[in-house]
C-alpha positions as CSV (number, residue, x, y, z in Angstrom):
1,X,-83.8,4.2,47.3
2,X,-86.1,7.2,46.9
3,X,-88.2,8.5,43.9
4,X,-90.5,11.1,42.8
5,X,-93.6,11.0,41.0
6,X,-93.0,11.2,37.2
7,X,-95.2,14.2,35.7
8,X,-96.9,11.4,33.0
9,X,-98.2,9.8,36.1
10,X,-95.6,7.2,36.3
11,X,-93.0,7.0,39.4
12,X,-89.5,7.5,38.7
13,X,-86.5,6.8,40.9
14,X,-83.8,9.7,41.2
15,X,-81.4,9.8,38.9
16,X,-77.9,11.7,38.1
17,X,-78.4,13.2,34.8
18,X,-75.8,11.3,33.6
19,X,-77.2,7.8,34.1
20,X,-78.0,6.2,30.5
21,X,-81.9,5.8,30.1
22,X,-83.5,3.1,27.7
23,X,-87.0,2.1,26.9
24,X,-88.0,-1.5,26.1
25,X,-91.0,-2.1,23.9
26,X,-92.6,-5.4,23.4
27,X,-95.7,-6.7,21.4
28,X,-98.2,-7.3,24.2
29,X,-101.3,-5.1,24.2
30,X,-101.0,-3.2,27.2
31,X,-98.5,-0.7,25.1
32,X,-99.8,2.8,27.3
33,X,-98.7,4.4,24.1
34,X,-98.6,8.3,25.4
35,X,-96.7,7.4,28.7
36,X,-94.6,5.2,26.5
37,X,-93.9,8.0,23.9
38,X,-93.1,10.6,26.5
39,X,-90.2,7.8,28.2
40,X,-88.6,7.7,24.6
41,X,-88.1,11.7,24.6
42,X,-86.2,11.4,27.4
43,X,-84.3,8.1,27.0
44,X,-81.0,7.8,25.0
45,X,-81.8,4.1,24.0
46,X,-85.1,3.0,22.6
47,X,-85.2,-0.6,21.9
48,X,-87.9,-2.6,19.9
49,X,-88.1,-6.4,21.3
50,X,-89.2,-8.8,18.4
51,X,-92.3,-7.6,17.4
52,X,-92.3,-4.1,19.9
53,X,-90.2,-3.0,16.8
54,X,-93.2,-2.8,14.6
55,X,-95.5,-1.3,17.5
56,X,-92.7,1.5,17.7
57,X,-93.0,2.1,13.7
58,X,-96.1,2.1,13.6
59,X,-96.0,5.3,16.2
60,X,-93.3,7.0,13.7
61,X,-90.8,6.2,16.4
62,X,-87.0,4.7,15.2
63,X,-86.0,2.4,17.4
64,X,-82.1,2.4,18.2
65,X,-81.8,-1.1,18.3
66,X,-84.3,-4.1,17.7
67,X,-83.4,-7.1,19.8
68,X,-85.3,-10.7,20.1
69,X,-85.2,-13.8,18.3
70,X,-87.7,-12.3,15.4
71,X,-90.2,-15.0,15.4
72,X,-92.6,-11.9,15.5
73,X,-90.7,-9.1,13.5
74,X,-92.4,-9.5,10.0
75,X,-89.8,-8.9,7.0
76,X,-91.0,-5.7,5.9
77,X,-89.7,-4.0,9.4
78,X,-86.7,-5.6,9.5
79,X,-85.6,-4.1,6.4
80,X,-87.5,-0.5,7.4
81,X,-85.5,-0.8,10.4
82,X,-82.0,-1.4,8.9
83,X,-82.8,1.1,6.1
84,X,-83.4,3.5,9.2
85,X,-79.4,2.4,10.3
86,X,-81.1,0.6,13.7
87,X,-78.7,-1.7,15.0
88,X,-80.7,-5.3,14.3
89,X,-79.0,-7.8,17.1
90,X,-80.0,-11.7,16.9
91,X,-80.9,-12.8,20.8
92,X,-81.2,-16.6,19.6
93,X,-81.1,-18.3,23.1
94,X,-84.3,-19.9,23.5
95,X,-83.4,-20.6,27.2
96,X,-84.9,-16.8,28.2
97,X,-87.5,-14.8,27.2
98,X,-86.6,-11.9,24.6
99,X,-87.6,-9.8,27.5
100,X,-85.1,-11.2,29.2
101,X,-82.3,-11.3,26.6
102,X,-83.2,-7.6,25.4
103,X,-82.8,-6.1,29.3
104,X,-79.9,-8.3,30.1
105,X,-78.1,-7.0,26.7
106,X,-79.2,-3.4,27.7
107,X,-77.4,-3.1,31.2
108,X,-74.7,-5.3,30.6
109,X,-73.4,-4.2,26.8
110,X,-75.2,-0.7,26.3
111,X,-74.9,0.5,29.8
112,X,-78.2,1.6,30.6
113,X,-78.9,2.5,34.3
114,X,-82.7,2.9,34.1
115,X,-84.7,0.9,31.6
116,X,-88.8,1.7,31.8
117,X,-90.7,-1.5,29.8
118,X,-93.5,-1.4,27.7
119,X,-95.6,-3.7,26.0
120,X,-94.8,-6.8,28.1
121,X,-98.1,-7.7,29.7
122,X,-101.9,-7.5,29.0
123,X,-102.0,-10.7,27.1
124,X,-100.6,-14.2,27.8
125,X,-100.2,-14.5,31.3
126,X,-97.0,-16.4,31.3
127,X,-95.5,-14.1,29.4
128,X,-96.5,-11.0,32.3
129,X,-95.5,-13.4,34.8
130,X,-92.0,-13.6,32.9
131,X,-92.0,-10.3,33.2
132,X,-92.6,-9.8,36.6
133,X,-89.5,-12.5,37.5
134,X,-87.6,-10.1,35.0
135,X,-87.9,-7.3,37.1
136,X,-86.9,-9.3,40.2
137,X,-84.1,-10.8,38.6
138,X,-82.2,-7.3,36.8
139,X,-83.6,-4.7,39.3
140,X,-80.6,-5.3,41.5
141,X,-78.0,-4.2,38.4
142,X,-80.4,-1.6,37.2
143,X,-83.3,0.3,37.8
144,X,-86.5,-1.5,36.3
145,X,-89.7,-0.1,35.8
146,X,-92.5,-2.3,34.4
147,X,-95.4,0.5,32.9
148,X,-98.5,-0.6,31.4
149,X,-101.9,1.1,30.6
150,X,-103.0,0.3,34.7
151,X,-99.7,0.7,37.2
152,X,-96.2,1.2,37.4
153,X,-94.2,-1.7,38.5
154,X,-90.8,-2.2,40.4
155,X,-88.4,-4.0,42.7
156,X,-88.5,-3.2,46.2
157,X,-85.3,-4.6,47.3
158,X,-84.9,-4.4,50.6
159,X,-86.1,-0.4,51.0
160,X,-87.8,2.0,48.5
161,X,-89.3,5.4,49.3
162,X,-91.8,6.8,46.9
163,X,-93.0,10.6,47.2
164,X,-94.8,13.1,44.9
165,X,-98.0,15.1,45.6
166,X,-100.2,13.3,43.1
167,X,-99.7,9.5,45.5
168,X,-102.5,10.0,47.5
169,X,-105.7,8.3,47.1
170,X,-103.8,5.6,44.3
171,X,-104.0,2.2,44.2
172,X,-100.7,0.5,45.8
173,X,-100.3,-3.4,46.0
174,X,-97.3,-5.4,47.1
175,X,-96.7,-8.5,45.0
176,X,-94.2,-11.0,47.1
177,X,-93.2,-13.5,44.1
178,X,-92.6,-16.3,47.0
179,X,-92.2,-16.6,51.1
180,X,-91.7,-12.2,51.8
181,X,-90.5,-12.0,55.5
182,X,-89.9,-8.9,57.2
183,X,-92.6,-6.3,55.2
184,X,-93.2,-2.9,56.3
185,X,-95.1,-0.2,54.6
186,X,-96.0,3.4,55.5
187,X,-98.3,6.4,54.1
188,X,-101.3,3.7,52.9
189,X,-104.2,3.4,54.6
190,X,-103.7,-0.3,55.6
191,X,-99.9,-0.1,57.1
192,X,-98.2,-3.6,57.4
193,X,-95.1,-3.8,60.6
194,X,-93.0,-6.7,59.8
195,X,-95.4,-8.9,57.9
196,X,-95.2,-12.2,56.4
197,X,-96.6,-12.1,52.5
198,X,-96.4,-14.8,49.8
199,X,-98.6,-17.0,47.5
200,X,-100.9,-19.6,49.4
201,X,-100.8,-16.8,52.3
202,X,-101.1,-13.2,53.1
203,X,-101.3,-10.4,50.0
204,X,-100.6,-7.1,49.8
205,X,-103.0,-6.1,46.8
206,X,-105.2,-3.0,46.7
207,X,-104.1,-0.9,49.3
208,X,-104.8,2.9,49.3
209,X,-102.1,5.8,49.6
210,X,-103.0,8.6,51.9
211,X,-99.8,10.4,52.0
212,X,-97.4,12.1,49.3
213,X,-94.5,10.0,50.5
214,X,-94.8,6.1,51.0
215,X,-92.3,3.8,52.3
216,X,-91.5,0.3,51.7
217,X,-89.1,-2.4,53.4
218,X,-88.7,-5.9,53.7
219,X,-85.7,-8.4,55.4
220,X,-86.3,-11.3,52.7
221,X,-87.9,-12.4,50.1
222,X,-88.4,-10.7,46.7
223,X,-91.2,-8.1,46.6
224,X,-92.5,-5.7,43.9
225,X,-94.9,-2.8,44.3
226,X,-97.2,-1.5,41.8
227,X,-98.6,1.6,41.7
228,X,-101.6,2.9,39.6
229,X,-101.8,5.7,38.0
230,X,-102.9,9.2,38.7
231,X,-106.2,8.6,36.1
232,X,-107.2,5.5,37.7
């Protein structure tokens, strides 16, 4: 899987012009508001989660849909949001996060191929942690991309290539969320050939690019990367 560097900083994965786009935005702090706004011009679905619905209004932005199980959406929203003819859909399953119910929904009943999320870290930490595991557990059906006001994050699978002439001299770090067997990386300054990385051992945080195209691999294991942006 290859992608280019998006022109708002962030990283975006080729796609055919026909793939369905959607934008996911949650109520956690870390909203990067302009690289969230310039993802809604270009994306077909825009989707408030709970609360994100309000963060979205508040930006003059109409949502398409609001999803969750609104024990953040206040009242007043709600009814701003059906006056606006936004489809309002109840994700009551308290199993999952609304994170998780509001991607899930997106893929598998909208259709979307390539869903950018906002808004889902920056403050609790289990709920950026759920976030992470989101990514790991949809970016097989879809691609994922997890922005905030710092980095980019995504799945690596088992091969990603990134390229774009703004990657060198940014922040990279692989984040192995368990045992990661099998890791190669080129274009950074500290290369890794067939690594082992995972909590309790080895990291992969705060490595440097040095060359526009970077690529990633591992045999097993799930890894994200995440990518800081151009102004960091």
């Amino acid at each position: 899987m290859a992608m280019d560097t998006h022109p708002a900083g962030g990283a975006v994965i080729n796609q055919s012009s026909a793939s369905t786009r959607a934008v996911l935005v949650a109520n956690g702090p870390a909203l990067a508001a302009e690289r969230m706004r310039h993802w809604v011009s270009m994306s077909q679905i825009v989707v408030g989660v709970d609360g994100g619905a309000s963060r979205l209004l508040d930006r003059g932005i109409r949502p398409t849909h609001v999803m969750g199980d609104f024990d953040s959406l206040n009242e007043s929203d709600r009814r701003t949001v059906e006056e606006f003819g936004t489809a309002v859909i109840p994700l009551s399953d308290q199993d999952f996060t609304d994170i998780d119910k509001s991607v899930s929904y997106t893929i598998r009943q909208l259709g979307a191929a390539e869903i950018a999320i906002f808004g889902a870290t920056g403050g609790r930490l289990d709920h950026t942690l759920a976030a992470l595991t989101t990514l790991a557990k949809y970016g097989p059906l879809a691609t994922l991309r997890l922005i905030d006001n710092e980095a980019e994050t995504m799945l690596v699978g088992s091969e990603l290539t990134v390229s774009g002439p703004d990657l060198p001299g940014r922040t990279l770090s692989l984040i192995a969320l368990g045992p990661t067997h099998g890791v190669h990386i080129d274009g950074v300054q500290w290369p890794l050939r067939g690594e082992r990385l995972g909590p309790c051992g080895r990291d992969g945080t705060s490595n440097i690019v040095v060359a526009p195209s970077v690529r990633i691999s591992c045999d097993s294991g799930i890894l994200l990367v995440s990518i800081h942006h151009p102004s960091l």
